[in-house]
TITOR-708987 format. One record per residue: z, x, y of N, C-alpha, C, CB in turn; residue in three letters. Coordinates in steps of 0.2 Angstrom, whole numbers, padded with zeros to 4 digits, always signed. Each point is the difference from the previous one (the first is absolute). Glycine has a CB too. Layout:
# residues N
ZXYZXYZXYZXYALA/...
END
This chain:
# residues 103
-0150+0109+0040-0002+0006+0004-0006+0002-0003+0012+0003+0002UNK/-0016-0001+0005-0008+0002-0004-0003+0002+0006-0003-0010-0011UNK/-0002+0014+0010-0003+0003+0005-0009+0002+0000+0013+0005+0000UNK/-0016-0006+0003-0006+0002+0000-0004+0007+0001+0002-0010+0003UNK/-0003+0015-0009-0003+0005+0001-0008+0002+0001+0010+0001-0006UNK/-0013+0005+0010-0006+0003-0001+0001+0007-0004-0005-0006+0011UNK/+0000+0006-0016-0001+0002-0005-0009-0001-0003+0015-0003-0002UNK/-0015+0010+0001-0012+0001+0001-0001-0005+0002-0006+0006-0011UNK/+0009-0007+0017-0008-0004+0004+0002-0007-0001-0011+0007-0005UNK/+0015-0008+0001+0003-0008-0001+0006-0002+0002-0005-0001-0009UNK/+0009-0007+0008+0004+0000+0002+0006-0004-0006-0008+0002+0012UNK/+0012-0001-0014+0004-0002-0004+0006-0003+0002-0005+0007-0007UNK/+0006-0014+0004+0007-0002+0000+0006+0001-0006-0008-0007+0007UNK/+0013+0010-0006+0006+0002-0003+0006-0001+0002-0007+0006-0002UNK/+0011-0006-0005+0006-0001+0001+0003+0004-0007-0003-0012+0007UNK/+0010+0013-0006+0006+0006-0003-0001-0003-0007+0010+0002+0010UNK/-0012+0003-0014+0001-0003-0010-0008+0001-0001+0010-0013-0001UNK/-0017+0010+0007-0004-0002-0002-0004+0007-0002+0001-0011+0005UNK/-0006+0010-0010-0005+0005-0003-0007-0001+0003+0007+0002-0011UNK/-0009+0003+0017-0006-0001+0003-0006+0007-0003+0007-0008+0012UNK/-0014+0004-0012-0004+0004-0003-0004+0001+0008+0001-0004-0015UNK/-0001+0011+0015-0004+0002+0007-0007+0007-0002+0015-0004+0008UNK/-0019+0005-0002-0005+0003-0002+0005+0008+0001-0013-0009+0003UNK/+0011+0013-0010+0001+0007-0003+0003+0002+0007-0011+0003-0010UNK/+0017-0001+0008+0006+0007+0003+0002+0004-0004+0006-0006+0008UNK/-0008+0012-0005+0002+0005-0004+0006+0002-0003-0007+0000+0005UNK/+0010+0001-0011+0006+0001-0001+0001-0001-0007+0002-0001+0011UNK/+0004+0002-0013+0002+0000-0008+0003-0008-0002+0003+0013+0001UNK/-0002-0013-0007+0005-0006-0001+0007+0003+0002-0007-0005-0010UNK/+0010-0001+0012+0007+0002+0003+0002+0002+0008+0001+0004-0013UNK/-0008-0001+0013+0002+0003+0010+0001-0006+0003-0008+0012+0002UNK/+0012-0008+0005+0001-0007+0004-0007+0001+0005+0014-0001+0000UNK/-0014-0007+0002-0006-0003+0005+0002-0003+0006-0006-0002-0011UNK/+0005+0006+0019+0004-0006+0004-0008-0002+0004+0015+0005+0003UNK/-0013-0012-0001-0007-0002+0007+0004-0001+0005-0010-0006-0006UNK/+0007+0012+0012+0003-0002+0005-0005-0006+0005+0008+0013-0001UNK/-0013-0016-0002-0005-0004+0004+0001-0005-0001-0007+0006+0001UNK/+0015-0009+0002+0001-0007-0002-0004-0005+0004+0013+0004-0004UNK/-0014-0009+0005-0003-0003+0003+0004-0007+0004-0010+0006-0008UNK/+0015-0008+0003+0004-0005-0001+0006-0001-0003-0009-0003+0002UNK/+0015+0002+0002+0006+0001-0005+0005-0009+0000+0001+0016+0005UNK/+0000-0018-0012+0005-0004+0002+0005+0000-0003-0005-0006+0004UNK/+0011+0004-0002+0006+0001-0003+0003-0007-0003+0001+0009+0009UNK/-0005-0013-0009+0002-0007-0001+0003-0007+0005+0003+0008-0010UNK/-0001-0004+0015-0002-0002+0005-0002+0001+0008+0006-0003-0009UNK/-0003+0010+0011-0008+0004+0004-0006+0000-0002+0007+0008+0004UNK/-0014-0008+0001-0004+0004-0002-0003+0006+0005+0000-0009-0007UNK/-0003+0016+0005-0001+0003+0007-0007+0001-0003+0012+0007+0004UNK/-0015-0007+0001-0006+0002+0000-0002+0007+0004-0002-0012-0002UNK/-0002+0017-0003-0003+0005+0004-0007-0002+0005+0006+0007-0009UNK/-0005-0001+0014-0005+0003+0004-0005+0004+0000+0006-0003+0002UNK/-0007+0007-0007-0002-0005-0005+0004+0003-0008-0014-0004+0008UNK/+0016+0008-0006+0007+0000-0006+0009+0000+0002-0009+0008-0008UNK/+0011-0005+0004+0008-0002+0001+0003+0007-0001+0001-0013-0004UNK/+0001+0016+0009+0001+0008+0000+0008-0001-0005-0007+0004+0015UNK/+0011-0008-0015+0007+0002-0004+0001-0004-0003+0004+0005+0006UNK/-0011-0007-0012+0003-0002-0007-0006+0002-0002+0008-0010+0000UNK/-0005+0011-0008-0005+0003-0004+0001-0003-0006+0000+0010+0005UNK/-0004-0010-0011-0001-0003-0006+0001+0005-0006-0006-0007+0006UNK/+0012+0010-0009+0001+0006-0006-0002-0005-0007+0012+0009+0006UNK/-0015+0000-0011-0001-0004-0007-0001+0004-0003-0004-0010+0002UNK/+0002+0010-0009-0001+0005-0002-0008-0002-0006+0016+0005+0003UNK/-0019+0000-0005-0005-0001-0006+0002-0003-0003-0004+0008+0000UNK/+0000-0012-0005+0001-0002-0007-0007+0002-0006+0009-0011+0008UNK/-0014+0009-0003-0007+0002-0004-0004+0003+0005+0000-0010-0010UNK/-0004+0013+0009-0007+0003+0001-0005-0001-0005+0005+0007+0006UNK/-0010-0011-0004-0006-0003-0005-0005-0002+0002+0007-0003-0004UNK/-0011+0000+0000-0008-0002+0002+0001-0009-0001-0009+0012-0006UNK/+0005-0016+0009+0001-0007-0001-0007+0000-0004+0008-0004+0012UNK/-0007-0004-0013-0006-0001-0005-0008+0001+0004+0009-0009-0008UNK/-0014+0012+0001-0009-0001+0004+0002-0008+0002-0011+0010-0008UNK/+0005-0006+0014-0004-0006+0003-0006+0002+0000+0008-0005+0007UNK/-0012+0001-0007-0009-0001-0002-0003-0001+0006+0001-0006-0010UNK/-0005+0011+0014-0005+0001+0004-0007-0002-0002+0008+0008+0001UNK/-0009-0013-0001-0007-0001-0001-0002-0002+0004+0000-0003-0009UNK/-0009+0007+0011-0004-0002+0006-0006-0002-0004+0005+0010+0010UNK/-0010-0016-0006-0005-0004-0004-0004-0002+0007+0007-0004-0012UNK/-0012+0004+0010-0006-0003+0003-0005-0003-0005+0002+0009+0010UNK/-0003-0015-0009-0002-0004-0004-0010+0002+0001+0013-0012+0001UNK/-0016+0012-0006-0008+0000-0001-0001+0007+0001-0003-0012+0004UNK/+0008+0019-0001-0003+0004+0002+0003+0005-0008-0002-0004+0016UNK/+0004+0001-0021+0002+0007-0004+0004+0005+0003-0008-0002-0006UNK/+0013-0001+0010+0005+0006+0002+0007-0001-0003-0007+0002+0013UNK/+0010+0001-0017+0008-0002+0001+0004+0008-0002-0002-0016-0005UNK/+0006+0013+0010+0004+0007-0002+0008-0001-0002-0008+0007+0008UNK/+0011-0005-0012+0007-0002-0004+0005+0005+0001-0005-0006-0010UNK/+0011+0007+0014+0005+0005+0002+0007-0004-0002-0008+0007+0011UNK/+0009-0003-0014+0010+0000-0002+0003+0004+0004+0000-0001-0012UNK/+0007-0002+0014+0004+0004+0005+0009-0002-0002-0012+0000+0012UNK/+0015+0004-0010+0007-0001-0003+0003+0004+0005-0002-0001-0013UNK/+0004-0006+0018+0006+0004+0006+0007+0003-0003-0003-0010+0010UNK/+0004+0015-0007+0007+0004-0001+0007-0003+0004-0008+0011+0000UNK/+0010-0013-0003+0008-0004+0003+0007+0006+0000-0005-0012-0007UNK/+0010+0010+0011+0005+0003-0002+0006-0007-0001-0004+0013+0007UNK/+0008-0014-0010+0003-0007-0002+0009+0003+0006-0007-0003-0018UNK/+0011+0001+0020+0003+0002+0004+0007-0005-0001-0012+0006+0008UNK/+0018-0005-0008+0006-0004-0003+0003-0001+0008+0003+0008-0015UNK/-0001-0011+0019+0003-0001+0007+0006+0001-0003-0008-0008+0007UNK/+0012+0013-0003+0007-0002+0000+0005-0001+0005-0001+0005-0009UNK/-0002-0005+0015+0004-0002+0006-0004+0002+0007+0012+0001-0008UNK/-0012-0006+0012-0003-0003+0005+0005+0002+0006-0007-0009-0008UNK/+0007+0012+0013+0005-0001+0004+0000+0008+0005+0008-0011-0011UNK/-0003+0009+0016+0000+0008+0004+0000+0004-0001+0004-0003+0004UNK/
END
């Protein structure tokens, strides 16, 4: 069983047990998390596809972490003209535990 969510802007594939890391939602460790913008549901052997979502299923879970992921390096360069500029940046994640997929 596994379903296709939207979530900032992206789109994730999931399934019951798994630990997905998605961009920053607000909230504590331990609160619950639902997405109602399923996109794709299967059951193992149906599949439904929304229009472009699926009004009666939804995807429950709960926090696990709120964090920063590792820098990444921003380097801009133009060769012969002495220009370079160096920026570090560190996206905010929330880590998210699925625990059941379904109506």
């Amino acid at each position: 069983m596994y379903a296709v969510i939207s979530s900032g802007g992206k789109q994730y594939k999931v399934s019951e047990g798994e630990v997905l890391r998605v961009e920053k939602i607000p909230g504590e460790i331990g609160n619950p998390v639902t997405f109602d913008r399923v996109l794709l549901f299967s059951d193992g052997e149906n599949i439904s596809i929304g229009q472009p979502v699926l009004d009666n299923v939804a995807v429950r879970g709960h926090i696990v972490e709120q964090g920063k992921a590792k820098k990444i390096l921003v380097f801009k360069y133009k060769r012969r003209k002495g220009y370079r500029r160096k920026q570090g940046h560190r996206q905010t994640f929330t880590a998210i535990k699925i625990e059941s997929i379904g109506a």
